[in-house]
C-alpha positions in Angstrom: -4.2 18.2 33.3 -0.8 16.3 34.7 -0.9 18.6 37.8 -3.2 16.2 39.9 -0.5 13.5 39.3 2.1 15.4 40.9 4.0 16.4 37.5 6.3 19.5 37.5 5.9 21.1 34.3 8.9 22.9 32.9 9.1 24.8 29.7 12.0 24.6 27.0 13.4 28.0 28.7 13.1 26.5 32.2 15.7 24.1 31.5 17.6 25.9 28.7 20.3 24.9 26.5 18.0 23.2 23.9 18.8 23.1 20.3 16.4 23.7 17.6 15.1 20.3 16.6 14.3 20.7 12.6 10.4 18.7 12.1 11.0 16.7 8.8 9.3 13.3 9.8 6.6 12.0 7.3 4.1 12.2 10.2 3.4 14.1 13.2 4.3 11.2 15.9 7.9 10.9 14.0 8.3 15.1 14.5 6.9 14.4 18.1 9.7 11.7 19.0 12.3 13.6 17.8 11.8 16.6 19.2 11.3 14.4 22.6 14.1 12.0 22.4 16.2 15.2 21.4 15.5 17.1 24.8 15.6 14.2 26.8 19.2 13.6 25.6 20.1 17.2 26.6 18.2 17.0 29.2 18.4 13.6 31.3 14.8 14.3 32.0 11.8 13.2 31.2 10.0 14.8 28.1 6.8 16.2 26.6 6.7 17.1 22.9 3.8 17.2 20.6 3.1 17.9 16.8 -0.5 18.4 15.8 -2.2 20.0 12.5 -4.9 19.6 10.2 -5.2 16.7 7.6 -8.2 17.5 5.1 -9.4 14.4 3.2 -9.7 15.9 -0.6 -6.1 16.9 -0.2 -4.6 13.8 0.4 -4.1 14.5 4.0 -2.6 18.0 3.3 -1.9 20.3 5.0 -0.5 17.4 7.3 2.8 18.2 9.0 3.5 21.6 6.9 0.4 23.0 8.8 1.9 25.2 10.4 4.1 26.8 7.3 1.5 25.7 4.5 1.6 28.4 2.6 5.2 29.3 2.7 8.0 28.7 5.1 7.2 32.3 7.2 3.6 31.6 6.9 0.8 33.1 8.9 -2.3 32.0 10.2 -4.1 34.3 7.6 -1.8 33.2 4.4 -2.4 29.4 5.4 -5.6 29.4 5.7 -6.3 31.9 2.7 -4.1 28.8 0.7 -6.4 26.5 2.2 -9.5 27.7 0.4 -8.0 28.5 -2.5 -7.7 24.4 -2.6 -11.0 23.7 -1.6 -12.3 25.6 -4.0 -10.5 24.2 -7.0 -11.8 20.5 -5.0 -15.8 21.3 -4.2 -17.4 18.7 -2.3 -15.7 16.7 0.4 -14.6 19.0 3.4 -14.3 16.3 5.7 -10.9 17.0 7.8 -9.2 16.6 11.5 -7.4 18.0 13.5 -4.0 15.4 15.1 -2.0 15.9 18.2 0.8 12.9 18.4 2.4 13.7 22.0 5.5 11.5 23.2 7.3 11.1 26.5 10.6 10.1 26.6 12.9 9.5 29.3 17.0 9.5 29.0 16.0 5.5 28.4 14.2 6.2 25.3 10.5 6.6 24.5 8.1 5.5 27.3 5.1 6.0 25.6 3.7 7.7 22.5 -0.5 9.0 22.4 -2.4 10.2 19.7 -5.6 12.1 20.0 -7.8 13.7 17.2 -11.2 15.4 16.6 -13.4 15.3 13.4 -15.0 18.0 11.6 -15.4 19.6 8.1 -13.7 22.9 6.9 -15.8 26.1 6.3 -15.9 28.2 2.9 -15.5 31.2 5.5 -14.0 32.0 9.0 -15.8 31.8 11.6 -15.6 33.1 15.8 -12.7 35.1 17.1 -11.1 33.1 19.4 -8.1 30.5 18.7 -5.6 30.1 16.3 -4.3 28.8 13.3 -6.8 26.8 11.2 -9.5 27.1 14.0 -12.0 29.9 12.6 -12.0 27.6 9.9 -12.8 23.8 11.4 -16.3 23.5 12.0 -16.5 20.5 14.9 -18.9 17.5 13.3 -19.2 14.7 16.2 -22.1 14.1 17.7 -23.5 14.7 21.1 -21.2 17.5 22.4 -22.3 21.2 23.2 -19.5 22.5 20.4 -21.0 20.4 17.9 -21.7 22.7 14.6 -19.6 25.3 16.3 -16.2 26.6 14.4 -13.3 25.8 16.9 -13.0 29.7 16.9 -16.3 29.8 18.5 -15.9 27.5 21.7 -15.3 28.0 24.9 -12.0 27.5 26.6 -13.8 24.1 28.4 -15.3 23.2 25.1 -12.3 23.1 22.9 -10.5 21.5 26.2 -13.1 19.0 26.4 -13.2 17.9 22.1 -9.6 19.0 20.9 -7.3 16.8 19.7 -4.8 18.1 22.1 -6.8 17.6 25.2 -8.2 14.2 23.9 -4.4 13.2 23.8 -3.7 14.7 27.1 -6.2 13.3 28.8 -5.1 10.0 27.3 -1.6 10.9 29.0 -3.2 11.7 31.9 -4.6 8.7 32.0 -1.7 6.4 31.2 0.7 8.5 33.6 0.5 6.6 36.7 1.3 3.2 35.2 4.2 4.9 33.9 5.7 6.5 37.0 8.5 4.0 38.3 7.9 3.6 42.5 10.4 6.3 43.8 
């Protein structure tokens, strides 16, 4: 999505050297600025660093930033999402949930801008599709007027999940703000 502006995308490896940045912010933007203030520093280069996970409403938000190690701190898709419904079920009704991505670009000069993108939907009381990760056989998408609506994330297309994911929303957002950002060279 940044390639039509001319970005050069590196990955953590490309550059190397880069500590280990431990994620124990309340919230995914805080995990998402210190992971990119933290490689910028090492760096001097400008950064990309997300968070992202699922917030389901009848848990208070949980699983929230421990998405990814819900059920234990080696977790797997299968033991998280097993916890999951285990929780739901002890909480019947509301399933309403969303999926978060909090991306931030920073620069040696600090944080130049911070985007969040989500997507709604309701979680399922079984998996569903075969494609994805994480919590995705699981989030049935809910918002109207889209060709993935009703479908499990697990069941789109590559272009549908690009099109109604909360990373992509966010990236496109980035996309968007990029060239405002970009000082004249």
């Amino acid at each position: 999505m940044l390639a039509p502006l001319g970005v050069v995308v590196q990955k953590p490896a490309d550059v190397g050297g880069l500590a280990e940045v431990v994620e124990d912010q309340p919230d995914f933007a805080g995990n998402a600025r210190k992971k990119a203030l933290a490689a910028a520093e090492a760096t001097g280069l400008w950064v990309l660093a997300d968070d992202s996970g699922l917030e389901v409403r009848t848990l208070g938000g949980a699983p929230g930033v421990l998405s990814a190690r819900y059920s234990d701190p080696g977790a797997t898709d299968a033991r998280n999402n097993e916890k999951l419904l285990a929780q739901l079920a002890e909480k019947p009704g509301d399933r309403r949930a969303r999926f978060v991505c909090a991306l931030c670009l920073a620069g040696p000069q600090g944080v130049v801008t911070e985007i969040v993108g989500e997507t709604h939907g309701e979680i399922l009381h079984s998996a569903r599709g075969t494609d994805g990760f994480g919590y995705d056989p699981l989030f049935r998408f809910t918002e109207p007027g889209f060709s993935a609506t009703g479908k499990a994330f697990a069941e789109l297309s590559r272009s549908e999940k690009s099109e109604v994911s909360h990373r992509g929303r966010a990236l496109r957002s980035l996309a968007e703000t990029l060239p405002s950002l970009i000082p004249d060279s």
